[in-house]
C-alpha positions in Angstrom: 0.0 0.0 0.0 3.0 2.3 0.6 4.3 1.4 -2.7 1.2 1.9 -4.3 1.4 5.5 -2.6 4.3 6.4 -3.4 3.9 5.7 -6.8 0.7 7.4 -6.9 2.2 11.0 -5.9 4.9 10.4 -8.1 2.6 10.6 -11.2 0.4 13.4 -10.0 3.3 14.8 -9.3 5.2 14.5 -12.7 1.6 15.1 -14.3 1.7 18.5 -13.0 5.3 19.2 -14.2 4.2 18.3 -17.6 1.1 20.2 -17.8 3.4 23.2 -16.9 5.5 22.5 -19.4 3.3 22.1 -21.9 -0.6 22.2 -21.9 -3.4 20.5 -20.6 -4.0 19.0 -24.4 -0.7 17.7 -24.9 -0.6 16.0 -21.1 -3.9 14.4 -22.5 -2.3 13.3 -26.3 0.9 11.9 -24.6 -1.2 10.1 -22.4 -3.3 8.4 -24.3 -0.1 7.6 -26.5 1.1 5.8 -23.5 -1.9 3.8 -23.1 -1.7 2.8 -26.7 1.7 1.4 -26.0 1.0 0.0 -22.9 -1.9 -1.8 -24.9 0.1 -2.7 -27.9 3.0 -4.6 -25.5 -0.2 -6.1 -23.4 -0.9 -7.8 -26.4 2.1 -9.0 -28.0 3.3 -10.2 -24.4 -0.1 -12.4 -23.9 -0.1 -13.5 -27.5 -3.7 -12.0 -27.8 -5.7 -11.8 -31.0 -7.5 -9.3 -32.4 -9.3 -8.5 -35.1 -8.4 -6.2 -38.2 -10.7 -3.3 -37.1 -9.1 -2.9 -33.5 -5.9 -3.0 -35.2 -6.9 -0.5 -37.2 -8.7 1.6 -34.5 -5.2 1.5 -32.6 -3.2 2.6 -35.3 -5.5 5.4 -36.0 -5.3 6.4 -32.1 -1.8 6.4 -32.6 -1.9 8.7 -35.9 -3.7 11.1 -34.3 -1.5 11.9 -31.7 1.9 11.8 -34.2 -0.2 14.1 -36.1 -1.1 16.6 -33.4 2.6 16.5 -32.3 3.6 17.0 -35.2 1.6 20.2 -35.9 1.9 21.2 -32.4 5.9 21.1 -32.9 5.6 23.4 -35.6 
């Protein structure tokens, strides 16, 4: 439970730094980039599979956000 704590204020914390480095959008894009991977190893670790469509539904997740950093960099 003390782990679990810890761990907890350590990513509010860290969320906060990057929100104030950047903005509440891009805390929101990279994050859902990191569930995507998260996701993505998930299922190659536990040999799961999926259909096409989610594949494709992933990939278009993950678009999105290389898109918005993309313009967002610019």
């Amino acid at each position: 439970m003390t782990i679990g704590g810890v761990l907890g204020f350590s990513m509010g914390y860290v969320t906060s730094l990057q929100i104030q480095a950047t903005s509440p959008l891009t805390h929101n894009v990279s994050g859902t980039a990191k569930a995507y991977v998260q996701t993505l190893l998930g299922v190659v670790y536990f040999n799961e599979v999926k259909t096409a469509l989610w594949w494709f539904s992933n990939c278009f997740v993950l678009i999105g956000a290389a898109a918005y950093s993309h313009v967002r960099s610019q």
